[in-house]
N, C-alpha and C positions, 0 to 999 in steps of 0.2 A: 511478306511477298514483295519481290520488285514490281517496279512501273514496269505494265504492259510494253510491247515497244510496236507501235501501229507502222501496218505496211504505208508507204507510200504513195497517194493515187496516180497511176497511168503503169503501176512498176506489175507485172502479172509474172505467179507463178506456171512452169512449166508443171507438169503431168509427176516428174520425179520427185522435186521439188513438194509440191501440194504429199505427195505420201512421205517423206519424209519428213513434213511436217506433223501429220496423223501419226506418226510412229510416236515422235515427241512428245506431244500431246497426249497421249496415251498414256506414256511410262510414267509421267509427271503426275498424272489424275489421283495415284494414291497421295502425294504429299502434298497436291491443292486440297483433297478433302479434308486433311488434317489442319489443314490453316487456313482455309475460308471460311470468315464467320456465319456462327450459325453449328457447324460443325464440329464432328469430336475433338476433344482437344488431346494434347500430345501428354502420354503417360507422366507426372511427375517424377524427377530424378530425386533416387536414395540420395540425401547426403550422408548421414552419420546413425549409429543408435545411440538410447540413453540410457542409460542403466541406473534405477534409483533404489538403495538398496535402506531396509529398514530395520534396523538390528534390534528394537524394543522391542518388546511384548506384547505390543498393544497394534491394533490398526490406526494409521492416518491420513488425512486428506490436507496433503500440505502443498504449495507454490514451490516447482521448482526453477530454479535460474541455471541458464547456460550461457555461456558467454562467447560475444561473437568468433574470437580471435582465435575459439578452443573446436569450431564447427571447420573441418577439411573443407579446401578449396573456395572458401566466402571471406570476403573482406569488404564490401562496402556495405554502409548502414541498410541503402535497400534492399539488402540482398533478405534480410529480415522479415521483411514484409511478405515476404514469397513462401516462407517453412509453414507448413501443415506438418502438423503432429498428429500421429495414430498409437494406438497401443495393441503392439507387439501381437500380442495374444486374441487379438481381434475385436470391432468394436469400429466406431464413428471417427470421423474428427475428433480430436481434445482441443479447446478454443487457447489458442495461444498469444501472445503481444509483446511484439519488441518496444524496447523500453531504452531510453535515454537515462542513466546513473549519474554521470559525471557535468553534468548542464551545456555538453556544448550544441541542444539541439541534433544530434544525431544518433539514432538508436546503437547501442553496442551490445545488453542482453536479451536474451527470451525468455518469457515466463511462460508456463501455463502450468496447470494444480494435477497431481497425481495422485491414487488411490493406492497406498501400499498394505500389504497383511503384513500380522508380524510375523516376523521376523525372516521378510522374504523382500524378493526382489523382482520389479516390475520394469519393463522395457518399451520403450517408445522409440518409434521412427519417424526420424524427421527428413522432408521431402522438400526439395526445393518445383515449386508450382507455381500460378497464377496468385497475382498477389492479394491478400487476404482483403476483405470489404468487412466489417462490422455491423449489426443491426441495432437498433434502440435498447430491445431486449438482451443481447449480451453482456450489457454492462450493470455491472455489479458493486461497482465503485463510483464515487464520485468527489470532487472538492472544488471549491470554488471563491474566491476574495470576495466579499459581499461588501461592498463601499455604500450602498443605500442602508446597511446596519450600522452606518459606523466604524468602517474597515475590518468586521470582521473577517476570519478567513475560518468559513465554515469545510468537515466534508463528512461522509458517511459509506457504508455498503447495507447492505441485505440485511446485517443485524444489530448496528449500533452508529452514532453518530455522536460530534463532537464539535467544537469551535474554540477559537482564542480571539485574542481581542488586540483591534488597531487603533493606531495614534488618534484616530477623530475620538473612541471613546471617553479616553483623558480630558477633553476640552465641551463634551456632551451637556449642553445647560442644564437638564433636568435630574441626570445620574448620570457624572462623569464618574468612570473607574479607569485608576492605573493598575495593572495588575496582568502579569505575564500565564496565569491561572489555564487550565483545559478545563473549559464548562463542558458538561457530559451529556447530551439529550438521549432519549430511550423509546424504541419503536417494537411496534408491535405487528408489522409487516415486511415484507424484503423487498417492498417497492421502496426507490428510491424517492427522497421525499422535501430534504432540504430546499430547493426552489420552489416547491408549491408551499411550506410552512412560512418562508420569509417572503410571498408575495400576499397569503392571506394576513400574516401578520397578526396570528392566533392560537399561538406556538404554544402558551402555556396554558391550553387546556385541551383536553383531551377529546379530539372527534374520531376517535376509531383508530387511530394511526400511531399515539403516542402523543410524545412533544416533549418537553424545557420544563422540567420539575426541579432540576438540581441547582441548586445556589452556589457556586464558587466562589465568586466576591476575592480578595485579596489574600485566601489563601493557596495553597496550589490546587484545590481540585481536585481532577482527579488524572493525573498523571505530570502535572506543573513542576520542572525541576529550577535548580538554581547550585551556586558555588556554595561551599562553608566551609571557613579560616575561624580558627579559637571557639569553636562552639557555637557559631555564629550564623545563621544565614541571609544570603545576599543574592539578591531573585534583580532582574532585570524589569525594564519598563514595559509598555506594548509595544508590538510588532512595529518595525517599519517597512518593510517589504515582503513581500511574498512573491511567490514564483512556482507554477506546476511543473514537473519536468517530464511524467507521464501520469498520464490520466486514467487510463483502464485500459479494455474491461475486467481485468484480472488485479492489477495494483495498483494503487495510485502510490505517486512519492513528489513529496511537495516539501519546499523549505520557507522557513520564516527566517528574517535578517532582524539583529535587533541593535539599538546604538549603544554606545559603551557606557556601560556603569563603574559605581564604583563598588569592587570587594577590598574591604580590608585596607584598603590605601591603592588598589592598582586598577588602574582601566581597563575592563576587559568588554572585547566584543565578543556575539555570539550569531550562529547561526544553524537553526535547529532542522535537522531535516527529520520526517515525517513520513510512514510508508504506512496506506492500511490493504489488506487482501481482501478479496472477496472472503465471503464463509468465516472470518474469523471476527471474534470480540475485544480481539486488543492489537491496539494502532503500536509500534516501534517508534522509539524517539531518538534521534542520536543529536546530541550538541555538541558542535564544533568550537570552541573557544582559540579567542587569542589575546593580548594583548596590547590597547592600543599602537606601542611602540616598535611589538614584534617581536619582543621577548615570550618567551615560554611563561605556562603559568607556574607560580611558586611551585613546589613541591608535595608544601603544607595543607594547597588546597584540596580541598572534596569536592565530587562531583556529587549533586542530589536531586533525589527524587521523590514524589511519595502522592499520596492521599490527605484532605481534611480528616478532619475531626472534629464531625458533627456533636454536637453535646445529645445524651444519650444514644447514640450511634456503639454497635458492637465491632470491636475492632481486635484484630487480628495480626499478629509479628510470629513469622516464620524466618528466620533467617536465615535456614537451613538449605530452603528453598529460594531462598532470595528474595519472598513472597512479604509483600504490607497488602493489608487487606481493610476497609471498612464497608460494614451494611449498616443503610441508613433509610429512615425512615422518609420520601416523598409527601413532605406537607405544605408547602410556603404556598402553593398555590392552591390547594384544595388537598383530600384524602386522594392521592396517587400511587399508592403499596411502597414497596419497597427496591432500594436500589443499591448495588452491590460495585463496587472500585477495588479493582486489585494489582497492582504496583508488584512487578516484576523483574528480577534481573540476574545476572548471571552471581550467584552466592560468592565464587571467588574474589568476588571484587567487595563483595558488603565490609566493609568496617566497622559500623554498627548503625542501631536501625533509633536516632530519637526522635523528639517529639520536642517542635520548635515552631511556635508564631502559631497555632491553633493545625498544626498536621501532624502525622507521621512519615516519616522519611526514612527513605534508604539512601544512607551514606556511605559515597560508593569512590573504589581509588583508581580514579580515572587513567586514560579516556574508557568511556564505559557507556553503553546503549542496555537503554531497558524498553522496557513493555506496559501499558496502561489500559486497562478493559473494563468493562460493565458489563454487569446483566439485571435485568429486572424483573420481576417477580410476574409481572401483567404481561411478559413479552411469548411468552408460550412457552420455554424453554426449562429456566428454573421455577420450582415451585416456590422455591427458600431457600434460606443462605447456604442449607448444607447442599443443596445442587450447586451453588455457586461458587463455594467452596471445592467444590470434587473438580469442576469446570478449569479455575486457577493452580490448582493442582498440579491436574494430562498436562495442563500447557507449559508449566515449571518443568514438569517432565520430559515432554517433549522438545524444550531447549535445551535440555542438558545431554539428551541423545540427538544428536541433527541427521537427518537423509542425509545418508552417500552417495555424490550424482556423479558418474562416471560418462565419458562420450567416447563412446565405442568406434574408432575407424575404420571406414570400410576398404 
């Protein structure tokens, strides 16, 4: 609304004047009810529909991304913050989050999670409105640098949790570790939980909630990649920076920067980005290489990935699926069941799957992004490996068929 514009004192309207103002006033009253707070607010405007279509056989509940520049008549980041999402076929809000990809601090896609049948297609409308507010309880994701651990950079969602390790660990009096490793924690609720675990500082034993059973140590863990040139593997140091680029409530994607090591003879840098979604069990890793110089990498090199290899642990090579798997037994800190790591990625790319410095690995002919998950036996979910199994599987399967996201112009 404009500033009021106040009569002036001694200036008096005449008789014509005064109902020609009443007439004014009048006409106006429907579009001050509309904008005086308090009051209705004005219809949200249609931008676009989405079309996500599901060609498997299977049903899913996967994160779709739209992108800003693909949404009719929007182009600034805020414009983001305004989309409500509904589904087509009727039904509530769907909680949606524009999200920053590229790190310059300003949002360019939209996430929010859709529920497809197979082999059918599911439609949402997105409305440019009042811009979205979040509650505590929306969020489903989380990550965080933890510099009172030691620079870790922990995060988690609803079903699983995970952390890697910063430059103070190397230099830690008591148990300093170098090691670029993903230590795996395991929960048995979908509250979020990482900050109350590293404030009590009681992480590895179990008060209802889960906790820190899994030992990585200097191998990869359970999703830790690294280069191999001649048979060889060559893993980097810890983290030296970190950086969140979006936080939730739907996705986090957060990078680690690391300094140049050496493969082979050549200095390479890296920089790993990191996405986990609500509802799912395995976080996506993508590492960016380069190096020092600004040269490409050899040719020769591999990208890898993999899981340890616990001694007595049952372990599992699918390469068909792209799939490294180990289930291993929860004891270093007490009898805790069992925990399950499965190492994913697109099969086209595997070259072969060995077993180098106490892991199994997928060696893969880059550039190549994979997948790293757990499940645990105590968490409600799987009872045992063959649930966990079947679990690694959908999800092999389901990357090899991806939703078709279409944005329908109106």
């Amino acid at each position: 609304m404009y500033p009021s514009r106040v009569t002036p004192m001694g200036i008096r309207m005449n008789a014509r004047m005064a109902a020609a103002a009443s007439l004014t006033l009048a006409a106006a009253a429907p579009l001050l009810a509309q904008t005086a707070p308090g009051k209705a607010k004005p219809e949200p405007v249609v931008v676009a529909e989405v079309a996500v279509r599901n060609d498997a056989p299977f049903a899913r509940r996967e994160t779709v991304e739209v992108l800003l520049k693909d949404l009719p008549g929007l182009s600034k980041p805020a414009d983001l913050e305004r989309i409500h999402v509904t589904l087509l076929a009727g039904g509530g809000e769907i909680l949606s989050q524009g999200m920053d990809t590229n790190g310059d601090y300003d949002d360019d896609t939209l996430v929010f999670q859709a529920d497809v049948a197979p082999k059918a297609t599911a439609k949402f409308r997105l409305s440019l409105g009042e811009a979205r507010s979040y509650r505590r309880e929306d969020f489903r994701v989380y990550g965080r640098f933890v510099r009172e651990r030691f620079d870790d950079f922990a995060w988690e969602n609803d079903k699983v949790a995970f952390r890697m390790y910063g430059e103070a660990l190397e230099t830690w009096e008591r148990e300093p570790l170098t090691s670029s490793s993903v230590d795996a924690w395991v929960k048995k609720t979908p509250r979020l939980t990482v900050n109350d675990w590293y404030l009590i500082d009681d992480y590895h034993k179990d008060h209802g909630e889960g906790g820190d059973f899994y030992s990585a140590g200097k191998t990869r863990g359970c999703g830790g990649s690294g280069l191999m040139s001649d048979g060889r593997l060559f893993t980097s140091r810890n983290f030296r920076k970190s950086r969140v680029l979006s936080r939730g409530p739907i996705r986090l994607l957060f990078e680690l920067t690391y300094d140049a090591w050496d493969v082979a003879g050549v200095k390479v840098r890296e920089t790993k980005r990191v996405t986990l979604d609500a509802g799912s069990h395995f976080s996506r890793f993508e590492s960016r290489y380069s190096t020092e110089g600004g040269a490409p990498l050899p040719e020769a090199f591999l990208w890898a990935a993999g899981t340890k290899k616990e001694k007595g642990a049952d372990i599992r090579i699918d390469p068909a699926l792209g799939l490294v798997r180990a289930w291993e037994k929860l004891n270093r800190y007490g009898e805790d069941g069992f925990m399950g790591c499965a190492v994913v990625a697109d099969p086209k790319a595997v070259v072969s799957t060995p077993e180098l410095d106490g892991n199994v690995l997928l060696a893969l002919r880059g550039p190549a992004a994979y997948y790293a998950g757990t499940g645990w036996d105590r968490g409600g979910e799987f009872k045992g490996m063959a649930d966990f199994d079947a679990h690694a599987d959908a999800f092999a399967r389901r990357l090899a068929t991806p939703l078709a996201v279409e944005v329908l112009k109106r």
